[in-house]
C-alpha positions as CSV (number, residue, x, y, z in Angstrom):
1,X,-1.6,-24.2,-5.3
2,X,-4.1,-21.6,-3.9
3,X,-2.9,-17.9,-4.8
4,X,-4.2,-14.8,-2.1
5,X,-7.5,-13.5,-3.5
6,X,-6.7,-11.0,-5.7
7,X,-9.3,-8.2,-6.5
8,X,-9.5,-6.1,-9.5
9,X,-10.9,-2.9,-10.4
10,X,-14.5,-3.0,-11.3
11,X,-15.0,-3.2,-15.1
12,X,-17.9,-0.4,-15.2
13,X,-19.7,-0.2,-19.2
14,X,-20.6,3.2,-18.2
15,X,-16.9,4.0,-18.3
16,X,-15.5,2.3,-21.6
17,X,-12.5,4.6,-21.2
18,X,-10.9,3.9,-18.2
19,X,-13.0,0.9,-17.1
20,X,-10.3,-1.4,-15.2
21,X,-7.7,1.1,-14.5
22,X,-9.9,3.7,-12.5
23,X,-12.5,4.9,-10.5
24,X,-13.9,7.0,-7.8
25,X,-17.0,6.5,-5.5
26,X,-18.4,8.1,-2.9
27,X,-18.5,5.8,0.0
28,X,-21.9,6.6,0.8
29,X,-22.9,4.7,-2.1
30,X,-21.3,1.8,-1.4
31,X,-22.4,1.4,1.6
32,X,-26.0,1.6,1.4
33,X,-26.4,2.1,4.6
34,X,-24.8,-1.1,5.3
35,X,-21.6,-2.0,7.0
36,X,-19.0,-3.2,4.6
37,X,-17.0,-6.1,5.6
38,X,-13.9,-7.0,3.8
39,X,-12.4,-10.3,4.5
40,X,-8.0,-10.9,4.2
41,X,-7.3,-10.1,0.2
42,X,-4.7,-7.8,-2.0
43,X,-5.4,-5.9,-5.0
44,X,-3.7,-5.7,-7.9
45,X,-4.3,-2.1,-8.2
46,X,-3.5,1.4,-5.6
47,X,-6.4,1.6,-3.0
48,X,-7.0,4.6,-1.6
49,X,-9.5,5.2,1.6
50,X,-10.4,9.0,2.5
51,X,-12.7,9.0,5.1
52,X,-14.4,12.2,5.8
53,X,-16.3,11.0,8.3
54,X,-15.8,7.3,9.7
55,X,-15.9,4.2,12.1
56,X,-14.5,0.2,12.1
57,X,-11.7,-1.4,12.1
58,X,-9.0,-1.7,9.4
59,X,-5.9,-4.1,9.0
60,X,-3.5,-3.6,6.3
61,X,-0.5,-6.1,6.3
62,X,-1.2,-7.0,9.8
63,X,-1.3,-3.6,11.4
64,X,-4.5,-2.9,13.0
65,X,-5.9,1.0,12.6
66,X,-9.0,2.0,14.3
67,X,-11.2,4.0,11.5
68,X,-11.7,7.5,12.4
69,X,-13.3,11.1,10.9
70,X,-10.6,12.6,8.8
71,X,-8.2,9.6,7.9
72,X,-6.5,8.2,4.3
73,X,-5.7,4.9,4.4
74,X,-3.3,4.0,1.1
75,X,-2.6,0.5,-0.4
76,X,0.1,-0.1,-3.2
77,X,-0.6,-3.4,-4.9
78,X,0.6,-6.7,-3.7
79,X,-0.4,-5.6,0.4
80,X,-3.3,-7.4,2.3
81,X,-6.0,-5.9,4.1
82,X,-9.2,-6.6,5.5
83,X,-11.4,-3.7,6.7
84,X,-14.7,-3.2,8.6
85,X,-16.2,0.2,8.0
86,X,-20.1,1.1,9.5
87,X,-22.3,2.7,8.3
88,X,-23.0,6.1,8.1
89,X,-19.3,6.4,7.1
90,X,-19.0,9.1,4.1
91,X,-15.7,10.4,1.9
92,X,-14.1,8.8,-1.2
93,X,-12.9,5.6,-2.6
94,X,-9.9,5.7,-4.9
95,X,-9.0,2.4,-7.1
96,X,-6.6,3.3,-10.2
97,X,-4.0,1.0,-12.3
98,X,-0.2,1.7,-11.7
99,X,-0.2,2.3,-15.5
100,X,-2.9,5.1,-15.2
101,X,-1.1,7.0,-13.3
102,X,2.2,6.5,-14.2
103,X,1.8,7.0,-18.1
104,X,1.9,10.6,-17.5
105,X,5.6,11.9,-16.9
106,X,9.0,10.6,-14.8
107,X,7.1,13.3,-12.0
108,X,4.3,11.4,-11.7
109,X,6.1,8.0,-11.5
110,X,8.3,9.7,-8.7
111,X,5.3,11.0,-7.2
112,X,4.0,7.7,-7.0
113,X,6.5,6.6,-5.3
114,X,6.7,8.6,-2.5
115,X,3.1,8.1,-1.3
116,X,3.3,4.3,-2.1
117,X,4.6,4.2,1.0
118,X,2.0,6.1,3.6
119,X,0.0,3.5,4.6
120,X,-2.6,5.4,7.4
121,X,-2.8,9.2,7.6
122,X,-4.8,11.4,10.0
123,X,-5.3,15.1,9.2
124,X,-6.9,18.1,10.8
125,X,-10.2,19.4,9.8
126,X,-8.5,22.2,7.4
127,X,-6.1,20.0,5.5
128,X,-8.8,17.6,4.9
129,X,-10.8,19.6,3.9
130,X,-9.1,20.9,1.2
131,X,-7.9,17.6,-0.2
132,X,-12.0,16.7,-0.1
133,X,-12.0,19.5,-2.5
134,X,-9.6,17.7,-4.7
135,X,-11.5,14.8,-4.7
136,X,-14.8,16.3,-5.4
137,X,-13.5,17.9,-8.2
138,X,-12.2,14.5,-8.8
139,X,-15.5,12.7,-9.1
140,X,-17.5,15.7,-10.9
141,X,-15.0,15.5,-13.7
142,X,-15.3,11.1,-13.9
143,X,-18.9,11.3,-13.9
144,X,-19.5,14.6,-16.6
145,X,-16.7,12.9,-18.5
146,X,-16.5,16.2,-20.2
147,X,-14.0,16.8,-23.0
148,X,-10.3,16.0,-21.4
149,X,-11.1,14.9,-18.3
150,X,-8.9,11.7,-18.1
151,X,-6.2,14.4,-18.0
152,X,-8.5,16.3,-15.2
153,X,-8.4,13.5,-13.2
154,X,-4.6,12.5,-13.6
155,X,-3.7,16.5,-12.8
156,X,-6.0,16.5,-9.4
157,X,-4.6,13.0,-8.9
158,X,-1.2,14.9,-8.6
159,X,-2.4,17.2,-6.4
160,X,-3.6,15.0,-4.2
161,X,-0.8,13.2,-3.8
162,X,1.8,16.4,-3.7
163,X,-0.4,17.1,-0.4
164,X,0.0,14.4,1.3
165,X,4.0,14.0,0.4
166,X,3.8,17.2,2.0
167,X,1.7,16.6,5.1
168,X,4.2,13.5,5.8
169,X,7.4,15.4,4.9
170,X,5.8,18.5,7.5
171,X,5.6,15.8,10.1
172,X,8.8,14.7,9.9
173,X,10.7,18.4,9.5
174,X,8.7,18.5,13.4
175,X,10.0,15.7,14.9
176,X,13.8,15.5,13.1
177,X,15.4,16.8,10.5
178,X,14.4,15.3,7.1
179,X,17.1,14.0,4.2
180,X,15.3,14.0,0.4
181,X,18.0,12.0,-0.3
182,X,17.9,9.4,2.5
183,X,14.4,9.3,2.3
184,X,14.2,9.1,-1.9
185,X,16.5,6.3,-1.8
186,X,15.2,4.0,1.2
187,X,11.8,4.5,-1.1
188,X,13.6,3.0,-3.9
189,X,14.8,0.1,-1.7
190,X,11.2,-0.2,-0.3
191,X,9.7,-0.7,-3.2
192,X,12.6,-3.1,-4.6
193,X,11.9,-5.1,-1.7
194,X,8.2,-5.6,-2.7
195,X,9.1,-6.3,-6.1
196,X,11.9,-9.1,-5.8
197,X,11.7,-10.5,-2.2
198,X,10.7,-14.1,-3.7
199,X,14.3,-13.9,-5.9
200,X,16.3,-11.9,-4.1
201,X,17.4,-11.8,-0.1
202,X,20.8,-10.4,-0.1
203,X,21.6,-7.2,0.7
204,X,24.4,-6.9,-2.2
205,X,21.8,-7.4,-4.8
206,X,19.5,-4.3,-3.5
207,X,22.5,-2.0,-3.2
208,X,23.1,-3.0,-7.1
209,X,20.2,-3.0,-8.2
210,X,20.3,1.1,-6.6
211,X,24.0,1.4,-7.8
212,X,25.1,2.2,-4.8
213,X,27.4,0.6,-2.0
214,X,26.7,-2.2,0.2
215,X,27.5,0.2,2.7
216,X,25.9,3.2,1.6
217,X,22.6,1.4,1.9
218,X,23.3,0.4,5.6
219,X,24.2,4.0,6.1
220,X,20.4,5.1,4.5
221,X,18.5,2.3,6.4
222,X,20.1,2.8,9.3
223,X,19.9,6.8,9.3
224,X,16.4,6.7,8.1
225,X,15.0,3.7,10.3
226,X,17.5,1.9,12.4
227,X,18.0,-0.9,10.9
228,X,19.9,-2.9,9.0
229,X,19.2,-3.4,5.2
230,X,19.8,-7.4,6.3
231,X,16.8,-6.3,9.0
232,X,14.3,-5.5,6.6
233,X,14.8,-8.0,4.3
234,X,14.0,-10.1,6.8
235,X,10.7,-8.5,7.6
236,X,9.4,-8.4,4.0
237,X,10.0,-12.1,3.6
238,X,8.4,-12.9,7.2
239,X,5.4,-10.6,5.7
240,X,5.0,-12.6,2.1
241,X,5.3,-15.8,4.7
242,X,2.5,-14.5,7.1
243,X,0.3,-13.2,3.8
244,X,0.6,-16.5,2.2
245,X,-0.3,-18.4,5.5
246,X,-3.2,-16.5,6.6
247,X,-4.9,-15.7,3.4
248,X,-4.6,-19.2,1.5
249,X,-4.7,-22.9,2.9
250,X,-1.4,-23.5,0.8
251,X,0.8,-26.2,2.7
252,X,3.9,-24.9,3.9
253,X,6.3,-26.5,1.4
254,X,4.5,-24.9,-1.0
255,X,5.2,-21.2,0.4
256,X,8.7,-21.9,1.5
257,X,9.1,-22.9,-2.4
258,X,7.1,-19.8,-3.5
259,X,9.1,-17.6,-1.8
260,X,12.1,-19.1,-3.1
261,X,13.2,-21.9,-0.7
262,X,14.4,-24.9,-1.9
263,X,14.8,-26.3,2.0
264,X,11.4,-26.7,4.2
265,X,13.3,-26.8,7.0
266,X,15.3,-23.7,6.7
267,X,12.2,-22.1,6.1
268,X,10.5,-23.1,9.1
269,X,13.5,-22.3,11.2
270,X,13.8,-18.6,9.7
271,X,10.1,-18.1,10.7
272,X,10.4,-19.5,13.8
273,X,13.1,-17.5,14.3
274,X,11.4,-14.3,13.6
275,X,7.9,-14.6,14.5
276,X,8.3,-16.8,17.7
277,X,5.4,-19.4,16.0
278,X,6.1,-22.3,13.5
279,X,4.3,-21.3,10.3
280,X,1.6,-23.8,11.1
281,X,1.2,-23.1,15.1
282,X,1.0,-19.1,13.6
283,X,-1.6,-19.8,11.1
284,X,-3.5,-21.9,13.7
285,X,-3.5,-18.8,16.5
286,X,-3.9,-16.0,13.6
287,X,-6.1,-17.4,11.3
């Protein structure tokens, strides 16, 4: 059975050290003043886009984003995306290992968290601008490779990532009045969902697995989102379904039994339900 292709980081011998769990480039070189085009694939790593200046076209899980000066696009592992970006773009590609970042401190693995989830972010011209300091400092520091600066790196990689929690949590303090509590725990759910939606689809085992109430989740899903824990299950399985058909030629028995169906025909029927499309009429039209 075909799997999604699955990119790694870059094993670089210039960078014994961290070679496979991070790196930072400047997109200029990697362009070479060519446009880069990325057909469907998922990573198995957190990919980070900061475009300084920029133009294409980017999908990630589906969702089309038009590339634009001052944007982040952020993938967690396990999401698909396939991206067009011209040339003449400039800022800063990101790659790093979950382990990398997360061997630091329970802050850092919370950290992690909470941007895991901001998938496209467009910032004015002075909050860019300071993260772009960040991120040069970033890049000095992996190329130098100067005494202690793996922990350099991690440190600004915090900071980084404190700034945008705080650009999205500034957003959201505008337009309605934010719960950390509510918001830490549907992040929790989020990422449970990513994590287990081939074993488990009911909403009992999520609210477990987060000790908390059947109900209380409903209450934080529907508070923080307006829908039903039952709801997004439902669209994380869909998701896995319309990654699976789109980026392999796996047969559709084969996906309904990787994402844990034991009956084609249930499958078929769910999708159907949900999507409007057959899996193999939405493959044909999408594909």
């Amino acid at each position: 059975m075909e799997n999604i292709p699955i990119r790694n980081i870059h094993e670089s011998p210039k960078e014994p050290n961290l070679s496979g769990s991070f790196s930072v480039r400047a997109i200029q070189d990697l362009l070479l003043e060519k446009d880069m085009v990325q057909e469907l694939h998922r990573h198995d790593f957190y990919y980070i886009l900061i475009l300084k200046k920029g133009s294409g076209y980017h999908e990630i899980d589906f969702k089309p984003y038009e590339v634009h000066n001052h944007t982040i696009f952020l993938m967690r592992p396990g999401q698909v995306h396939q991206l067009t970006l011209k040339t003449g773009s400039s800022g800063y590609l990101l790659q790093f290992k979950t382990d990398f970042f997360n061997s630091q401190n329970k802050f850092a693995q919370e950290l992690l968290r909470k941007v895991s989830h901001i998938n496209f972010c467009k910032l004015h011209s002075d909050g860019f601008n300071k993260l772009e300091n960040i991120l040069s400092y970033i890049l000095t520091e992996y190329n130098e490779k100067q005494e202690g600066y793996q922990e350099a790196i991690k440190s600004n990689l915090s900071i980084f990532f404190i700034e945008l929690v705080r650009h999205r949590q500034n957003k959201e303090i505008a337009s309605k009045e934010n719960n950390p509590y509510l918001q830490e725990q549907l992040e929790k759910f989020l990422e449970l969902l990513d994590a287990n939606i081939t074993k488990n689809k009911q909403v009992s085992q999520y609210a477990d697995m987060l000790n908390i109430s059947t109900y209380q989740l409903n209450a934080i899903t529907k508070t923080s989102l307006n829908k039903t824990p039952s709801e997004l299950i439902n669209e994380h399985i869909v998701l896995e379904s319309k990654r699976q058909l789109l980026a392999t030629s796996n047969q559709v028995n084969q996906i309904a039994d990787q994402l844990g169906y034991d009956d084609i025909s249930y499958f078929i029927r769910f999708f159907k339900k949900h999507t409007k499309y057959s899996p193999e009429a939405f493959r044909h039209n999408f594909k």
